[in-house]
MARLOVEX-898565 format. One record per residue (C-alpha): x, y, z; residue in one letter. Coordinates in steps of 0.001 Angstrom, whole numbers, padded with zeros to 6 digits, always signed. Layout:
N
XYZa...
END
This chain:
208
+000000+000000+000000x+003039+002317+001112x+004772+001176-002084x+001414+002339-004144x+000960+005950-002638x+004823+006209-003361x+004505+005299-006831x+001320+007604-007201x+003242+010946-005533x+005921+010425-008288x+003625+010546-011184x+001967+013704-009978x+005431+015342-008805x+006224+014134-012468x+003404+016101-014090x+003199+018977-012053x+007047+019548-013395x+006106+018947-016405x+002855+021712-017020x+005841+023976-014543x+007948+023281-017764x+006096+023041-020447x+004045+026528-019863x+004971+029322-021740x+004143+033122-020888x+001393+034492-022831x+002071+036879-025164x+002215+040442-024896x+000805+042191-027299x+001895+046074-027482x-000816+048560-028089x-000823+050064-032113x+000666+053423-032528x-002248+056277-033099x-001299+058330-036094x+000067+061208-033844x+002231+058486-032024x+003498+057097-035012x+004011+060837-036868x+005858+061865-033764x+008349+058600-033633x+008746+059240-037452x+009605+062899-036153x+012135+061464-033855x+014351+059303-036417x+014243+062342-038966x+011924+061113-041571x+010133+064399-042101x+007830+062704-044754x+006503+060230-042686x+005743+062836-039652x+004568+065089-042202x+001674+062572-043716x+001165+061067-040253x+000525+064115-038363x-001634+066065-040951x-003783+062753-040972x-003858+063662-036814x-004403+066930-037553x-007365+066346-039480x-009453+064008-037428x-012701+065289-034890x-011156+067120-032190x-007431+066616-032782x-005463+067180-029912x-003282+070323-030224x+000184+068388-030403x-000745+067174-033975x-000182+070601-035381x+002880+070992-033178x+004300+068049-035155x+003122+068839-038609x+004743+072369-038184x+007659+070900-036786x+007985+068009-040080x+007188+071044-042115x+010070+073014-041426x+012255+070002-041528x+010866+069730-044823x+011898+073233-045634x+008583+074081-046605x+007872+077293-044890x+004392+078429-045581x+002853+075402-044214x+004830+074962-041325x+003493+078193-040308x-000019+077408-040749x+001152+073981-038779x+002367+075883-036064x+000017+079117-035868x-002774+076363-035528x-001114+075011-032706x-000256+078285-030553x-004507+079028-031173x-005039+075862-028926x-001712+076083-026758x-001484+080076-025928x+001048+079773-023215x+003603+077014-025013x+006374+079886-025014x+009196+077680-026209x+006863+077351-029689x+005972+080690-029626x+009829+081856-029743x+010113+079075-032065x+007724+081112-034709x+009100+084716-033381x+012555+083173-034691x+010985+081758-037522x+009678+085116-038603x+013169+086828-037920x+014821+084192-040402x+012247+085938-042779x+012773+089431-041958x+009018+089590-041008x+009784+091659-037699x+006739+092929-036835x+005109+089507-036904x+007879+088004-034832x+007021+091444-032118x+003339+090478-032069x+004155+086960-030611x+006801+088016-028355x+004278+091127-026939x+001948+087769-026127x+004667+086422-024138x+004481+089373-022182x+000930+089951-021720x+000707+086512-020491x+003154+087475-017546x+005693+084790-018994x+008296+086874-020811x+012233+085121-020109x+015410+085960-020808x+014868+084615-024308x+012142+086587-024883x+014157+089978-024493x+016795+088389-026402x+014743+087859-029421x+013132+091445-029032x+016804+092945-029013x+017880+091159-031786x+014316+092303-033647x+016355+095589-032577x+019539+094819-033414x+018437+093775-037211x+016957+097366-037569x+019895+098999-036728x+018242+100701-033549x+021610+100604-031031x+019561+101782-027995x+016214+099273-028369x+018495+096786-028778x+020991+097236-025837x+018095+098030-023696x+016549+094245-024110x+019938+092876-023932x+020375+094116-020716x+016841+093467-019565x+017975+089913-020548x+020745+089251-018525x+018453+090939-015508x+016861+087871-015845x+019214+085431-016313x+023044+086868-015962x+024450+083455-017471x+022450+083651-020684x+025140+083522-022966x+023857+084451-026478x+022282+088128-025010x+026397+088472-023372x+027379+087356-027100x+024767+089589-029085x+025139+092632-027032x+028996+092369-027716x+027563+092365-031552x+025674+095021-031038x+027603+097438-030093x+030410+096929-032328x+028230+097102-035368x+025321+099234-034922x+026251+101113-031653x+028160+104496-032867x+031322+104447-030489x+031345+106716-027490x+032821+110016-028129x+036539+110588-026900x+036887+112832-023475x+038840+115577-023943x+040690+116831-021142x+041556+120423-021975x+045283+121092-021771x+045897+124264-018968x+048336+126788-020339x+052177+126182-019599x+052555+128282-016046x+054471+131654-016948x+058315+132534-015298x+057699+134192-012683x+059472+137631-012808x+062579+138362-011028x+062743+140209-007797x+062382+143452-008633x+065801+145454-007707x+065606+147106-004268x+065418+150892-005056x+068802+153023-004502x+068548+156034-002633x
END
């Protein structure tokens, strides 16, 4: 009877190693990309087409989310092609307002073009939202500096480095500045006194 029970634990140790064994994990199965997802990982390895087609399809459906146009404007420029990746990226700031990295993004993009007072209207929103940094007075000086206007531009150079002392392009620009547009400071003349006169002899003591 002993020898029977024996005989039976084996077999089920036996099988119980084997389903220990013979199991496998079940797969995992990984979530598909949504088109923004797979515009913005197209984004990432530099394949500007892909991102492009990818996040206009994003940027078309019912209520797209506001990142879609981010990408597209961002595939755009990669793309070189400038008049949509405005569009892209003006779509975007009308659902994200206070995204200030993007919006110096598009004041800079509108510098690159020379198109200064469209690059001041974005950087004036920066302010009236309260969240003006140092890069914002940067970019305003060099809108400054571009004109040739020595003053405006040392003035947000300065106001700059107020807010961040370390930030090394306004140090950099404002060096620029001056040398270029900034008329150089007048010389101080210190007026030369007249050479001090001999003084007379003693006058001879009178002879009686």
């Amino acid at each position: 009877m002993k020898g029977l029970r024996a005989a039976a634990l084996a077999v089920l140790a036996i099988s119980v190693a084997g389903c220990e064994t013979d199991e496998t994990p079940p797969p995992v199965f990984s979530p598909p990309l949504s088109t923004l997802e797979a515009g913005q990982a197209a984004l990432r390895l530099g394949d500007y087409n892909g991102a492009a087609e990818q996040c206009r399809q994003a940027s078309e459906q019912p209520n797209p989310s506001p990142m879609a146009f981010a990408c597209l404007g961002d595939a755009e420029r990669g793309l070189g092609r400038r008049p949509q990746a405005e569009i892209a990226m003006t779509a975007y700031l009308e659902r994200a307002p206070t995204d200030v990295p993007r919006r110096h993004v598009l004041a800079r993009f509108y510098i690159e073009d020379g198109r200064f007072q469209q690059a001041q209207v974005q950087l004036d929103r920066v302010s009236q939202l309260g969240l003006a940094t140092a890069e914002t007075f940067f970019l305003v000086a060099e809108i400054f500096r571009l004109q040739g206007n020595c003053n405006a531009a040392l003035g947000n150079y300065r106001q700059s480095l107020r807010i961040d002392p370390n930030y090394a392009p306004a140090h950099e620009m404002r060096d620029r500045a001056r040398r270029e547009i900034c008329p150089p400071a007048p010389r101080r003349v210190i007026p030369r006194l007249p050479a001090p006169r001999p003084a007379a002899p003693p006058a001879a003591p009178a002879t009686q």
